[in-house]
C-alpha positions as CSV (number, residue, x, y, z in Angstrom):
1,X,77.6,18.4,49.7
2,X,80.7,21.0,49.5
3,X,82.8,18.1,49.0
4,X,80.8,16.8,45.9
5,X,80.4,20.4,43.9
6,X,84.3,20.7,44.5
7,X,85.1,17.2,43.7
8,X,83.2,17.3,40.7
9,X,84.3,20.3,39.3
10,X,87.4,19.5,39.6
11,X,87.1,16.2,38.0
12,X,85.3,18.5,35.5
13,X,87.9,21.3,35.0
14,X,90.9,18.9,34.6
15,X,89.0,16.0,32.5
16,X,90.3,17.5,29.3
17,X,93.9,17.8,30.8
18,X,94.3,14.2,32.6
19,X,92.0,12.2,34.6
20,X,91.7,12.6,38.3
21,X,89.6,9.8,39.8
22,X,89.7,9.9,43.5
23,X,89.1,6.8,45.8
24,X,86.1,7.2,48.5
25,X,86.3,6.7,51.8
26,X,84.7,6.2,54.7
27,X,84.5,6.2,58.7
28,X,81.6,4.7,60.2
29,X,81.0,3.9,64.0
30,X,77.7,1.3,64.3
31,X,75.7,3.0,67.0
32,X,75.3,0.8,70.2
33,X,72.2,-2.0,70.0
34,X,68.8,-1.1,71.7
35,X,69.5,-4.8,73.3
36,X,72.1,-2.8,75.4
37,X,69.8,-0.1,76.6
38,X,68.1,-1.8,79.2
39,X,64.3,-1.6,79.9
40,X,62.6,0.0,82.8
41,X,60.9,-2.2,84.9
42,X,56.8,-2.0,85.8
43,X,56.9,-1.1,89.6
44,X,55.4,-4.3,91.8
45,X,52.7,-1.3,92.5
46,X,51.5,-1.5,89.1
47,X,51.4,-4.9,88.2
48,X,47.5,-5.3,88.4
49,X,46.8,-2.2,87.0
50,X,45.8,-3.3,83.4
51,X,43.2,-5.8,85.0
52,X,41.7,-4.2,87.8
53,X,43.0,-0.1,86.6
54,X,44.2,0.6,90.0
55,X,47.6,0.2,91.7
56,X,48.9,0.5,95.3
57,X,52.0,2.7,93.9
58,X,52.9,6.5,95.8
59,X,52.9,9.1,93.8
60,X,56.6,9.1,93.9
61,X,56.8,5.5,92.5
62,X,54.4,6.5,89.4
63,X,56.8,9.5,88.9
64,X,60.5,7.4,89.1
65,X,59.0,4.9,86.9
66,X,57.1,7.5,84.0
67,X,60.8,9.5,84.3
68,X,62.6,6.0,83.5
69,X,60.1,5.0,80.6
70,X,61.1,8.8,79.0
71,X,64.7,8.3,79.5
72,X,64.5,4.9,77.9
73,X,62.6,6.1,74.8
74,X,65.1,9.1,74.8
75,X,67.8,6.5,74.1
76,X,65.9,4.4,71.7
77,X,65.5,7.4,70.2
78,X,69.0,8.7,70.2
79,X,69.6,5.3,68.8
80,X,67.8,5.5,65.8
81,X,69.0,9.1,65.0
82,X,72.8,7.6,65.5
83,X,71.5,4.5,63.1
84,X,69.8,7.3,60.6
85,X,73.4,9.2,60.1
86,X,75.4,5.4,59.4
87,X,73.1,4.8,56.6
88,X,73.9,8.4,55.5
89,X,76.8,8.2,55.6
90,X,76.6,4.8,54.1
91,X,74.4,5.9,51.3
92,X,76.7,9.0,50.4
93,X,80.2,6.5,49.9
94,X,78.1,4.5,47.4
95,X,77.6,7.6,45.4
96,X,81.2,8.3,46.0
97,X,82.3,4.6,45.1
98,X,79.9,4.5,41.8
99,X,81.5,8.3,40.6
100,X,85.1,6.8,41.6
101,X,84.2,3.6,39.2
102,X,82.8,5.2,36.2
103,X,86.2,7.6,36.4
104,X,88.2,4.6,36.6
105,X,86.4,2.8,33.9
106,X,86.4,6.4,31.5
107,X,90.0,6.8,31.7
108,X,90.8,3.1,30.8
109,X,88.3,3.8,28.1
110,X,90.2,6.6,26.9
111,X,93.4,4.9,26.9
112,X,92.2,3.0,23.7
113,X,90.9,5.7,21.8
């Protein structure tokens, strides 16, 4: 945000003096696929609990297993938040790109005036 208000008034302050368009740019690192993040397994203990709504499984099992479903939703989750700052990122060079353009296109405007 910083970057714009100073990037725009300087664009601003020197438009009357010579044009300063500046080119966007960009870094972005694609967050890894959920494919990758691989899926806890139902214990062999559980298996017949959404039929019968009992299981054979310790307490211990039942506790490994609810611990592995959280850590896998924590990932998914970590995922999406890594996918959520790409498209920011994304969204905020295509604001940069369209400014850069309409600078561009102004100044060769002004060249024929």
């Amino acid at each position: 945000m910083i970057r714009i208000a100073i990037a725009a008034s300087l664009l601003l302050s020197s438009a009357s003096a010579s044009w300063a368009c500046y080119e966007p740019s960009v870094y972005l690192s694609m967050p890894t696929a959920p494919s990758s993040i691989s899926k806890p397994d139902v214990p062999y203990c559980l298996q017949g609990f959404g039929y019968s709504g009992t299981h054979t499984c310790d307490d211990w099992e039942i506790t490994s297993y609810q611990n592995e479903v959280e850590e896998y939703v924590d990932d998914l989750q970590d995922y999406m938040n890594e996918a959520i700052e790409v498209a920011r990122k994304a969204t905020a060079f295509a604001q940069e790109a369209e400014e850069y353009a309409r600078c561009e296109a102004e100044e060769v405007a002004s060249q024929h005036k």
